[in-house]
Backbone as a chain_set.jsonl record, in Angstrom:
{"seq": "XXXXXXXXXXXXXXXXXXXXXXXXXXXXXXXXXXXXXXXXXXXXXXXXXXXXXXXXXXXXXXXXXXXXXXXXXXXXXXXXXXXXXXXXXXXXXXXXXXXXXXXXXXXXXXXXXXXXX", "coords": {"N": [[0.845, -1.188, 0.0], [0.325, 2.547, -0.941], [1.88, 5.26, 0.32], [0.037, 7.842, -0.523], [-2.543, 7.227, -0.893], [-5.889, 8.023, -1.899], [-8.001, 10.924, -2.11], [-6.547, 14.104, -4.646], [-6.956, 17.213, -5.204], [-6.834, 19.043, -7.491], [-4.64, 22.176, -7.876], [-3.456, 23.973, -9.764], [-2.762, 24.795, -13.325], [-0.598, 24.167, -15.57], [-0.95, 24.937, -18.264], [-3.726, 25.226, -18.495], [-6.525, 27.26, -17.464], [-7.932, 27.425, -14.104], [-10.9, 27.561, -14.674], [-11.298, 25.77, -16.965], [-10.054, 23.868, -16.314], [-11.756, 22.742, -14.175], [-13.827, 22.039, -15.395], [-15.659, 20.27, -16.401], [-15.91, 18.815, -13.111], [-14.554, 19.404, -10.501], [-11.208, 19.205, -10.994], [-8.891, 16.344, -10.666], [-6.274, 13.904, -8.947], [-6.826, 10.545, -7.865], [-5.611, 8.013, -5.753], [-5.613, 4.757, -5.104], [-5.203, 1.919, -3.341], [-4.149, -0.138, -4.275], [-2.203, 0.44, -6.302], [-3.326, 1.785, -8.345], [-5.494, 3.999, -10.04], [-7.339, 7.126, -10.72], [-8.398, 10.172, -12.846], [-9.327, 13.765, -13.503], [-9.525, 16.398, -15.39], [-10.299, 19.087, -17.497], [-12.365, 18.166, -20.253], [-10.649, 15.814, -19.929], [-10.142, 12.277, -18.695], [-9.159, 9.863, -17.064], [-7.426, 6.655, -16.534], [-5.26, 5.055, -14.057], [-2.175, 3.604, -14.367], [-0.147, 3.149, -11.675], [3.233, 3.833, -10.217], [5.168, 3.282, -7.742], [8.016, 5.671, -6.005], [10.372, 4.161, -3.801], [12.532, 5.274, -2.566], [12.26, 7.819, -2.526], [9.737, 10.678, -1.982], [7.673, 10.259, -4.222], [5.473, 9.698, -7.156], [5.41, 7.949, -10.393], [3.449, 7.411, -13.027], [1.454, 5.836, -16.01], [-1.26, 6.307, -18.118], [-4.7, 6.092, -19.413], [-7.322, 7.021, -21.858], [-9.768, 9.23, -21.524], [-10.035, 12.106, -24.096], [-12.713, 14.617, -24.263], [-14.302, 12.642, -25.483], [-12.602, 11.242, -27.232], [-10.524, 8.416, -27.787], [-7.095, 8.406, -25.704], [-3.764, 8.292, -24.093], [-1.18, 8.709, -21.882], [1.35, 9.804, -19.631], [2.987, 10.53, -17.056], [4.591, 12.05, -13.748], [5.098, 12.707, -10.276], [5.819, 14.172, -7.733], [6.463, 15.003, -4.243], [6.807, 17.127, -2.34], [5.412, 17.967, 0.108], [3.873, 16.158, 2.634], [1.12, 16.852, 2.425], [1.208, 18.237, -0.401], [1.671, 18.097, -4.104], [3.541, 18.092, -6.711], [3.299, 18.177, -10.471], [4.173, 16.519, -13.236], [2.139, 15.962, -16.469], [1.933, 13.982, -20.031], [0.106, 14.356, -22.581], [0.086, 11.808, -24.979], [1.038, 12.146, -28.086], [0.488, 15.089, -27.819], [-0.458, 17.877, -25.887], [1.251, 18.819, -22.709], [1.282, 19.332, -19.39], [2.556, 20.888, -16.73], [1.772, 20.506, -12.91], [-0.174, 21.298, -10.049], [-1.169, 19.896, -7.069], [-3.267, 19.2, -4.23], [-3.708, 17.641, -1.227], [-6.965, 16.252, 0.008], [-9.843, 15.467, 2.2], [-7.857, 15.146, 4.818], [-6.506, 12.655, 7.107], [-5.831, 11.255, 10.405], [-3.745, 9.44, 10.056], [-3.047, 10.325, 7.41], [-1.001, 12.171, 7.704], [1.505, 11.771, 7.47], [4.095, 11.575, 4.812], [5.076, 8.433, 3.639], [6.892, 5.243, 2.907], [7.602, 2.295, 1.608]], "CA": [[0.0, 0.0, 0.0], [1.255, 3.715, -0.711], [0.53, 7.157, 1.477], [-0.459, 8.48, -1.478], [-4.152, 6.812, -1.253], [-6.874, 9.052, -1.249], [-8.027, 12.156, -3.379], [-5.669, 14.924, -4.413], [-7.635, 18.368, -5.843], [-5.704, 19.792, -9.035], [-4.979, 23.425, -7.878], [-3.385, 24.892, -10.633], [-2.44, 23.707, -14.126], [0.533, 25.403, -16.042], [-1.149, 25.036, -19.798], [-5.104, 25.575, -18.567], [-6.938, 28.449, -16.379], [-8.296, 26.529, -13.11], [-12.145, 27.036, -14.438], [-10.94, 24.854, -17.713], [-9.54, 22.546, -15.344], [-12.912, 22.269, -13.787], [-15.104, 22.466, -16.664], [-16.485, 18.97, -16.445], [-16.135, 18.616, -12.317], [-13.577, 19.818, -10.078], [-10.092, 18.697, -11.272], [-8.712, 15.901, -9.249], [-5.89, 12.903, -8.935], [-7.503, 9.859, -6.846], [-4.669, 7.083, -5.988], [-5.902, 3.921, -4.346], [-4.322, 1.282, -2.569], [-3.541, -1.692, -4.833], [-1.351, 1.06, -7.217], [-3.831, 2.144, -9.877], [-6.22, 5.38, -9.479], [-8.086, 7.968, -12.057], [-8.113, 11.689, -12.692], [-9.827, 14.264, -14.538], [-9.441, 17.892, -15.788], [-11.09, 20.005, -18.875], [-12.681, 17.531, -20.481], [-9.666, 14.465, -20.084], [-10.877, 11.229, -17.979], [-8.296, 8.666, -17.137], [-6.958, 5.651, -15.7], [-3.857, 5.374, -13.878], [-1.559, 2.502, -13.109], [1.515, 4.053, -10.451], [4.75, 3.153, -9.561], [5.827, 4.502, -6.424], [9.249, 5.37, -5.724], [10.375, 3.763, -2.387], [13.299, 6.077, -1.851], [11.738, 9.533, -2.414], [8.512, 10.441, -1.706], [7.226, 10.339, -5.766], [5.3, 8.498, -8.048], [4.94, 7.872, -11.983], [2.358, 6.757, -13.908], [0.972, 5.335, -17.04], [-3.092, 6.602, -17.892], [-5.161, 5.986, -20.608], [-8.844, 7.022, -21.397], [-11.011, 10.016, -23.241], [-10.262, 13.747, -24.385], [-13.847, 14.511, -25.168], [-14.586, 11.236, -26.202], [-11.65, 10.661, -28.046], [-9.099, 7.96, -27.223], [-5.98, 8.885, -25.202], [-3.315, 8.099, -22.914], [0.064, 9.302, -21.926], [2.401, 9.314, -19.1], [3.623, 11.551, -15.989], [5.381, 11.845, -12.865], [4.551, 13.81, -9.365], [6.789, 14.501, -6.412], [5.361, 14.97, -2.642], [7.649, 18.136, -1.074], [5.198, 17.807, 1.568], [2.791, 14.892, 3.216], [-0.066, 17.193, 1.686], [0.931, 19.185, -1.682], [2.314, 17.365, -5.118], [3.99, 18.97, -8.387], [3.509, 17.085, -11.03], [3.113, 16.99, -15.315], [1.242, 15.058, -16.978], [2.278, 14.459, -20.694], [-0.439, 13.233, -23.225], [0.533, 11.104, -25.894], [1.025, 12.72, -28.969], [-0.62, 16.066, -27.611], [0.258, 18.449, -24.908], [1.9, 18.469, -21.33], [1.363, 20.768, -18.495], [2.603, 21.665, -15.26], [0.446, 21.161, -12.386], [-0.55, 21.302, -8.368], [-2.24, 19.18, -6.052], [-3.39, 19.273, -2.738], [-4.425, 16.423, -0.781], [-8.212, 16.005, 0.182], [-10.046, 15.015, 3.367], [-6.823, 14.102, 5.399], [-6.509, 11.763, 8.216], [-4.333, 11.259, 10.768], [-2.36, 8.562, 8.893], [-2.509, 10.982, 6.139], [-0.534, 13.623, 8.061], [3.193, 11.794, 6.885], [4.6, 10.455, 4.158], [5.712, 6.587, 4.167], [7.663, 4.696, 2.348], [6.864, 0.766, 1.265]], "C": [[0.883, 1.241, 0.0], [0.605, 4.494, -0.24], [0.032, 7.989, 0.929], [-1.793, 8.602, -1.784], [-5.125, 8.138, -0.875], [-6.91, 10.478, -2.783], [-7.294, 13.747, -3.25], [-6.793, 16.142, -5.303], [-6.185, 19.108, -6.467], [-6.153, 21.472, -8.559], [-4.566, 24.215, -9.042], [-2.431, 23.364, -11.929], [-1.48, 24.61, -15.011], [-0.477, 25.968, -17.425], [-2.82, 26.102, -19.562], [-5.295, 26.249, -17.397], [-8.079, 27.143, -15.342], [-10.128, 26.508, -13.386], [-11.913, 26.143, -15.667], [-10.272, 23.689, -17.201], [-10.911, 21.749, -14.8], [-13.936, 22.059, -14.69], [-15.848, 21.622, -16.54], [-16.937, 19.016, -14.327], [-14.584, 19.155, -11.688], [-12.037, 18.945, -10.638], [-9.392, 17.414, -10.033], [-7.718, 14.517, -10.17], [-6.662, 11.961, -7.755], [-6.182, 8.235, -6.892], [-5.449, 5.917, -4.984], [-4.546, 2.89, -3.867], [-3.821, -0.095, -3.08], [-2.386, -0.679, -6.585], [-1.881, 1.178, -8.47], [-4.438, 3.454, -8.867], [-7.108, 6.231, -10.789], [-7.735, 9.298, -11.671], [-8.99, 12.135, -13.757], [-9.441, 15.574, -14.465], [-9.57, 18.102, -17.101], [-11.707, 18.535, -19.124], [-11.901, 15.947, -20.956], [-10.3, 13.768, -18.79], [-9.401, 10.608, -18.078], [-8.058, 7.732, -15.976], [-5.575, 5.609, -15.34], [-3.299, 4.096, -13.448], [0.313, 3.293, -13.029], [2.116, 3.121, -10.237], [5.328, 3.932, -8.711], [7.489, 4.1, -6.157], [9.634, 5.057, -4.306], [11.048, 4.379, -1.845], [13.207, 7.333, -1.548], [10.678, 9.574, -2.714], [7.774, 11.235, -3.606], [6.4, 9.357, -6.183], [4.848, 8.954, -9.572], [3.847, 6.563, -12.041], [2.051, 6.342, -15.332], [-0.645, 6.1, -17.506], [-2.939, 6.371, -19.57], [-6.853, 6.359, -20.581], [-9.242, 8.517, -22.087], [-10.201, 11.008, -23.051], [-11.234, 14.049, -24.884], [-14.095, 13.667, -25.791], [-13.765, 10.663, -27.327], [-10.667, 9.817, -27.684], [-7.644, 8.836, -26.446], [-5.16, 8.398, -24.311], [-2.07, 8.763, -23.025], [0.849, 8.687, -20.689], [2.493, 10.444, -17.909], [3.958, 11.134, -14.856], [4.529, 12.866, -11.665], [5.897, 13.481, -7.9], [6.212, 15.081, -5.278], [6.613, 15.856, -1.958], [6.974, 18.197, 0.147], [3.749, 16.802, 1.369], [1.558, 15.652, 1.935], [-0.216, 17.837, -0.139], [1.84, 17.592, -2.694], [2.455, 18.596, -5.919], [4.147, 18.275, -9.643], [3.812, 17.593, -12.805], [3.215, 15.456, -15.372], [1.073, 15.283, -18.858], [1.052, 13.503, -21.443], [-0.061, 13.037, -24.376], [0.402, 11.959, -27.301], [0.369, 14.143, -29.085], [0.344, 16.827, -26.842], [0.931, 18.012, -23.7], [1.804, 19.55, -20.605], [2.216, 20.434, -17.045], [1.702, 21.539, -13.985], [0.831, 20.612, -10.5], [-1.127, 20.572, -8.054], [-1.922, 19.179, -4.584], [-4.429, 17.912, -2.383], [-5.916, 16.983, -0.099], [-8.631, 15.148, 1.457], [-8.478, 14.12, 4.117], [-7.527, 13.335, 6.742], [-5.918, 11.649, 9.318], [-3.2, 10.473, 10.634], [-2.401, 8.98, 8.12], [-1.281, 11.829, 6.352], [1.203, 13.133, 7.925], [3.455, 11.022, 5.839], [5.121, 9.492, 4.212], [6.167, 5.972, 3.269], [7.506, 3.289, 2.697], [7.722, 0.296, 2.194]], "O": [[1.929, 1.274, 0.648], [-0.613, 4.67, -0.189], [-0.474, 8.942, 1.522], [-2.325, 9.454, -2.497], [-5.094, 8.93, 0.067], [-6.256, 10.757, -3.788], [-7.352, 14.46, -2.248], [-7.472, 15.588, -6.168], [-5.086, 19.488, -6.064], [-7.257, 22.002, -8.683], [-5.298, 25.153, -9.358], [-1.953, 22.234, -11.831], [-1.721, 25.815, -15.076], [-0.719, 27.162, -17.601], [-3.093, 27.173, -20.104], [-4.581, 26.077, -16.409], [-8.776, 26.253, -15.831], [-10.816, 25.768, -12.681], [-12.689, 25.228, -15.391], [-10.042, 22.66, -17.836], [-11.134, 20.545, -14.921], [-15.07, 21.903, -14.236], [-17.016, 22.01, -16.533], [-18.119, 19.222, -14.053], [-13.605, 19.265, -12.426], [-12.16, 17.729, -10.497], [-9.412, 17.575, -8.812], [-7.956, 14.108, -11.306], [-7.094, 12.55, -6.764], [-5.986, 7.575, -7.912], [-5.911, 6.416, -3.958], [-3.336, 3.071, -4.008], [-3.227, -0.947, -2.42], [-2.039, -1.246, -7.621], [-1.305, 0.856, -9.51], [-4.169, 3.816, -7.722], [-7.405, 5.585, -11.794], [-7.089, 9.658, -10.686], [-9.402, 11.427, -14.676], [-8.977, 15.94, -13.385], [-8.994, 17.357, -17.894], [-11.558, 17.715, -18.218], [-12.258, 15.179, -21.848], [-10.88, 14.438, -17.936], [-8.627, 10.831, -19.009], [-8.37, 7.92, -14.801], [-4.716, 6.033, -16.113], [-3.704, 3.497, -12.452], [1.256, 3.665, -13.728], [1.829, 1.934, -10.087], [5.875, 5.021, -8.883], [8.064, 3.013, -6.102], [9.12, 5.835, -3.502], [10.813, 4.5, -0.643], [13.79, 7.938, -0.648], [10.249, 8.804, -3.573], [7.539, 12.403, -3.914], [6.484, 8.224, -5.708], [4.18, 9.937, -9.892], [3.587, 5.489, -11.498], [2.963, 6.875, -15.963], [-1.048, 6.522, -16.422], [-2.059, 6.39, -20.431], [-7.574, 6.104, -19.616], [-8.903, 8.743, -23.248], [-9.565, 11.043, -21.998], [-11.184, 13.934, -26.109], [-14.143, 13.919, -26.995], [-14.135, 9.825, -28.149], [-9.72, 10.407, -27.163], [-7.363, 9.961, -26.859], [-5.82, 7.885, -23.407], [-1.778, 9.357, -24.063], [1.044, 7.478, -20.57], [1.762, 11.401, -18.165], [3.771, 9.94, -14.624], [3.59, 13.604, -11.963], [6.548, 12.518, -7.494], [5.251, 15.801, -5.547], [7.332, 15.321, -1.114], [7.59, 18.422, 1.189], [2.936, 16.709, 0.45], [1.238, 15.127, 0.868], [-1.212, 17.894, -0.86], [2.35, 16.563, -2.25], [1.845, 19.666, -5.899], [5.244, 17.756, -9.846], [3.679, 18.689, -13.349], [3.772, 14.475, -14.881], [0.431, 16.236, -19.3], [0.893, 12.314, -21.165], [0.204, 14.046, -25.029], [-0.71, 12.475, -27.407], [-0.205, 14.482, -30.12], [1.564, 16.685, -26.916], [1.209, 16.816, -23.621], [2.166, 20.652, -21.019], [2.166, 19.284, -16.609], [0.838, 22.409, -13.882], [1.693, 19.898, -9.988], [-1.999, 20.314, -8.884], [-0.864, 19.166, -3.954], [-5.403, 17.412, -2.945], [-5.944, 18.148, 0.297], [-7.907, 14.212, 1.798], [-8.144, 12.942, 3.986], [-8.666, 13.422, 7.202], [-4.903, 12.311, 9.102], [-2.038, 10.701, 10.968], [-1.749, 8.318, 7.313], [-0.583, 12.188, 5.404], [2.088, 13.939, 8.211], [3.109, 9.84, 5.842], [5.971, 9.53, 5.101], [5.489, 6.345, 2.311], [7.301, 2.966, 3.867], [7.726, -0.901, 2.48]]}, "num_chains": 1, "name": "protein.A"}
């Protein structure tokens, strides 16, 4: 299991203005606990399967899944400077790549440190 589980809210996005982030529903990474998860922002949907790094508090991914109902997937990375925030990009496949924020969502008090496998 990684400390990553749980839902992260997309605060800012380098490429898109934060109500194009929301356009469909609030922007958001969601990581669960067997190392897959989803996400959405503007009108992109996806699936995620993660690879967490065990030595620094990071993880990459894989996703695949719509742009407006069009096929897609790509690729990105995120880094955890603290228990609660991420910095990530997120590159899609033959398309763009942005820049972006997250903040963790309902914490816990086993949310409140990062952990390592």
């Amino acid at each position: 299991m990684n400390e990553f589980v749980g839902k992260w809210r997309i605060t800012e996005m380098e490429v898109w203005a934060q109500d194009m982030v929301d356009l469909i529903e609030e922007g958001y990474f969601y990581f669960d606990e067997n190392d897959q998860g989803k996400f959405i922002f503007c009108a992109v949907k996806g699936h995620l399967d993660v690879a967490v790094n065990t030595r620094i508090p990071e993880l990459e991914f894989s996703w695949e899944g719509t742009d407006d109902a069009r096929p897609v997937s790509g690729r990105g990375k995120i880094e955890f400077p603290t228990p609660f925030e991420g910095e990530g990009i997120i590159y899609i496949h033959n398309g763009e790549s942005s820049i972006f924020s997250i903040k963790r969502i309902k914490q816990t008090v086993t949310d409140n440190v990062v952990k390592f496998r």
